[in-house]
C-alpha positions in Angstrom: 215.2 62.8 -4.2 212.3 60.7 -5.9 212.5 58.2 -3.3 211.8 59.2 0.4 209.3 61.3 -0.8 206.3 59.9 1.3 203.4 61.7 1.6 201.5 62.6 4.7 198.6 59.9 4.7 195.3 60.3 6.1 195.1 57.3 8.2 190.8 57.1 7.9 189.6 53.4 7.2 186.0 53.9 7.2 183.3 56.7 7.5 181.7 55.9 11.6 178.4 57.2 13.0 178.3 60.7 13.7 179.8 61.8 17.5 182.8 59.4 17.0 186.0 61.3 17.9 187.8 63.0 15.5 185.2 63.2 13.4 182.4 66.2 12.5 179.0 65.6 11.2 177.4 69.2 10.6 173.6 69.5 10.2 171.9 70.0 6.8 171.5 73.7 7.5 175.7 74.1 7.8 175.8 72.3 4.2 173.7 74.6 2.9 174.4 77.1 0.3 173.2 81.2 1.3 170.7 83.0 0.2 169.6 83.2 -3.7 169.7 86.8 -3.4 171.5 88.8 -6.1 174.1 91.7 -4.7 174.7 94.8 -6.3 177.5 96.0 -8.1 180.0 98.4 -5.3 181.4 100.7 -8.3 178.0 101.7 -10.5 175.0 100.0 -7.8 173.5 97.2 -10.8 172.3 94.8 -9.7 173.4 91.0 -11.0 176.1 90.2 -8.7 176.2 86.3 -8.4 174.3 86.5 -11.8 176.9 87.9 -13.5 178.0 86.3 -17.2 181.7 85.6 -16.4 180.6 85.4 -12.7 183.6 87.7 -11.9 182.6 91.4 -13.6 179.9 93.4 -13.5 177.9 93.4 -16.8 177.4 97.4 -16.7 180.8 98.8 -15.6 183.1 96.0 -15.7 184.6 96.4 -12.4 185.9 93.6 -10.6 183.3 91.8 -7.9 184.6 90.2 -4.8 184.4 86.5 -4.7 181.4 84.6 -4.5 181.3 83.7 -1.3 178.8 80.5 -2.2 180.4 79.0 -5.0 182.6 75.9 -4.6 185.9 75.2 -5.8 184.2 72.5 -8.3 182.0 75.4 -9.5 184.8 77.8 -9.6 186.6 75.6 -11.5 184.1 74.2 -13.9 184.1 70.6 -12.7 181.6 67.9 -12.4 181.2 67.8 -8.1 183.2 64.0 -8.0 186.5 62.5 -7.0 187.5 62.2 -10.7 188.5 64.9 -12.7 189.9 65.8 -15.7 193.5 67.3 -14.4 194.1 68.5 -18.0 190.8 70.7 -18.4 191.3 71.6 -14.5 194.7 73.1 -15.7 193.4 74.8 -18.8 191.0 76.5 -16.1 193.0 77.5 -13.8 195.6 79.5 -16.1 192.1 81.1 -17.8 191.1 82.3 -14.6 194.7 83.7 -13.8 194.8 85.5 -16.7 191.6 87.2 -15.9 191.8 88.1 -11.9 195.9 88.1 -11.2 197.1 91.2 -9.4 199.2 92.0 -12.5 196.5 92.7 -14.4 195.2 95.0 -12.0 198.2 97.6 -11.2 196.4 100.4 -12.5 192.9 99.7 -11.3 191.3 101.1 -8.5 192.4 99.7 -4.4 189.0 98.0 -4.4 189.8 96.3 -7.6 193.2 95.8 -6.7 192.0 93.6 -3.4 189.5 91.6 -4.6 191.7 90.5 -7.6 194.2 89.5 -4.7 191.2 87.3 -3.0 190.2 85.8 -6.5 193.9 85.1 -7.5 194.2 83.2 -4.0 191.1 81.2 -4.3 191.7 80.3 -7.5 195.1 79.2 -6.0 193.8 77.2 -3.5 191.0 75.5 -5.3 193.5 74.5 -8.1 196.1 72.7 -5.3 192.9 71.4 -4.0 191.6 69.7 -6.4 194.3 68.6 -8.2 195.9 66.5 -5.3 193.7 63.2 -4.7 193.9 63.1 -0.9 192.6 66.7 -1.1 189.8 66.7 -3.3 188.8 63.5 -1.7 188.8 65.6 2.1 187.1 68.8 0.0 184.3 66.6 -1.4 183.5 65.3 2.2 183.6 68.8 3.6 180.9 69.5 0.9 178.8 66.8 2.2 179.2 67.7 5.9 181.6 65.5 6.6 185.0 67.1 8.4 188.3 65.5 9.8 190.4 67.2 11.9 194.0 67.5 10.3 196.3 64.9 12.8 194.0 62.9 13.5 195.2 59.3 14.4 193.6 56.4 13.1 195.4 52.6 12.7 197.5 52.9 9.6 197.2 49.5 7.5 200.1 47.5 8.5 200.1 45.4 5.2 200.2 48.7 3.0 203.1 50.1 5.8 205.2 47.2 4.5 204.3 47.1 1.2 206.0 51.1 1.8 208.9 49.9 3.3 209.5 47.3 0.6 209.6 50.1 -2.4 211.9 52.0 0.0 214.3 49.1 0.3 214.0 48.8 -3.4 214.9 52.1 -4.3 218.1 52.4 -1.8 219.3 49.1 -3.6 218.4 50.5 -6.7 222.0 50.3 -8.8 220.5 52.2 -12.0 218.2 54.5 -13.7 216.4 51.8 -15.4 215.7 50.3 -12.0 214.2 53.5 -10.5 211.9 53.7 -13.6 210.8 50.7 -13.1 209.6 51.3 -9.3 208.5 54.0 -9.9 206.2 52.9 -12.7 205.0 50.0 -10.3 204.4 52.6 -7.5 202.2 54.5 -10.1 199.8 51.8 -11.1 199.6 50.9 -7.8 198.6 54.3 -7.1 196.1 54.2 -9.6 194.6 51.2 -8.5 193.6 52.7 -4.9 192.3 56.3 -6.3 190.1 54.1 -8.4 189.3 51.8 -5.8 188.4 55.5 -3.7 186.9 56.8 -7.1 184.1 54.1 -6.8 183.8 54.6 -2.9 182.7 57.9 -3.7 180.5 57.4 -6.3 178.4 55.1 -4.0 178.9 57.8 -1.4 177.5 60.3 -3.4 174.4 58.5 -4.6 174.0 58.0 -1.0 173.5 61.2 -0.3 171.4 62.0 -3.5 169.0 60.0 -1.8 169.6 61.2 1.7 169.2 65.1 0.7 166.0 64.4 -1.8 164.0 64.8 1.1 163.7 67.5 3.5 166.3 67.6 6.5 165.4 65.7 9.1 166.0 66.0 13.1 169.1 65.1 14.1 168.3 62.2 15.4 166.9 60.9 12.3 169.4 61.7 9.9 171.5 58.7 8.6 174.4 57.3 10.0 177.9 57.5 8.1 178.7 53.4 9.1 176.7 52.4 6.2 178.9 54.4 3.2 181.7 51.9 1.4 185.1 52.2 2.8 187.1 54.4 1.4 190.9 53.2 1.2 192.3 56.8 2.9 195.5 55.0 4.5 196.4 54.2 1.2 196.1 57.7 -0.6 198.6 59.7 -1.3 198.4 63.4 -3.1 199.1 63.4 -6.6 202.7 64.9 -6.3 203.6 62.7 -3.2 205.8 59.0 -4.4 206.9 56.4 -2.0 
């Protein structure tokens, strides 16, 4: 059923100083992406590993590479690093890149081959489902700046938005026809827009925070700057893209 179908909600209200429960800062060097150095091929030994032009092949032998183990899922799937993306081109990607590493295509390649299409067909998995939900991407673009929270953790849920839950719950199980249900559920979605947009600009402020923050070299840990001074970002009030009250 459409209604009932509450999502799990992250109950975060703001982003505290580092060494607050619940809450992970890691150091520049953890953010970090590995070494620039290229691999070489394991079927014919070229080199141009990460380099490679589809970033999946080698160039000389065309035998399947393992995954790149220091590529994002916003690289891997072509999208500008931010909380908005285009779900349409994300899509597009994702059934390109299926139709290049899935195991099917790979039944009468070598075991090697036949593994490494199973990691790339699972990361592509992953990334997709990752990106595509809002909560997600939002918790995957954190992780990218350093930022983790543990999955449970318990934070004060906003009590106005708890009723405001309860109210399109009521509304639903008095709900006498389709037209009705429609019309909640169009209500629940431009409410729904208004907080990913409300988290969109959040993270846009976060993210030219840390444009500035990272333009200079890492500092000690106890000069790096604390998270209480990024916007809010309304998390209590997100829920993944496929989730409804």
């Amino acid at each position: 059923m459409w209604g009932g179908r509450v999502g799990a909600l992250l109950r975060v209200r703001r982003l505290q100083p580092a060494g607050v429960s619940g809450r992970t800062l890691l150091s520049c060097n953890a953010v970090s992406q590995a070494g620039s150095s290229s691999p070489r091929c394991w079927n014919c030994g070229g080199s141009g590993g990460a380099g490679r032009e589809d970033g999946f092949f080698c160039p000389r032998c065309r035998a399947l590479q393992p995954p790149d183990p220091t590529r994002d899922y916003f690289s891997l799937m072509d999208c500008n690093r931010s909380f908005r993306v285009d779900t349409t081109k994300l899509q597009h990607r994702f059934q390109q890149l299926q139709r290049l590493v899935h195991p099917d295509f790979f039944s009468q390649r070598s075991k090697t081959e036949k593994d490494f299409s199973e990691e790339h067909s699972t990361l592509v998995n992953d990334a997709y489902k990752t990106l595509l939900a809002p909560l997600n991407r939002g918790l995957y673009l954190l992780k990218l700046h350093g930022i983790e929270i543990p999955e449970g953790t318990d934070h004060e849920i906003d009590r106005q938005f708890l009723t405001e839950i309860m109210e399109f719950n009521e509304r639903l199980a008095e709900a006498q026809s389709k037209d009705a249900v429609e019309e909640i559920e169009s209500t629940v979605r431009a409410r729904q827009k208004e907080l990913i947009d409300s988290a969109s600009q959040a993270f846009e402020q976060v993210r030219s925070f840390f444009a500035v923050a990272t333009a200079a070299p890492c500092p000690p840990p106890w000069r790096q700057p604390r998270l209480h001074t990024l916007p809010d970002i309304p998390w209590d009030k997100i829920t993944s893209a496929d989730s409804h009250v």
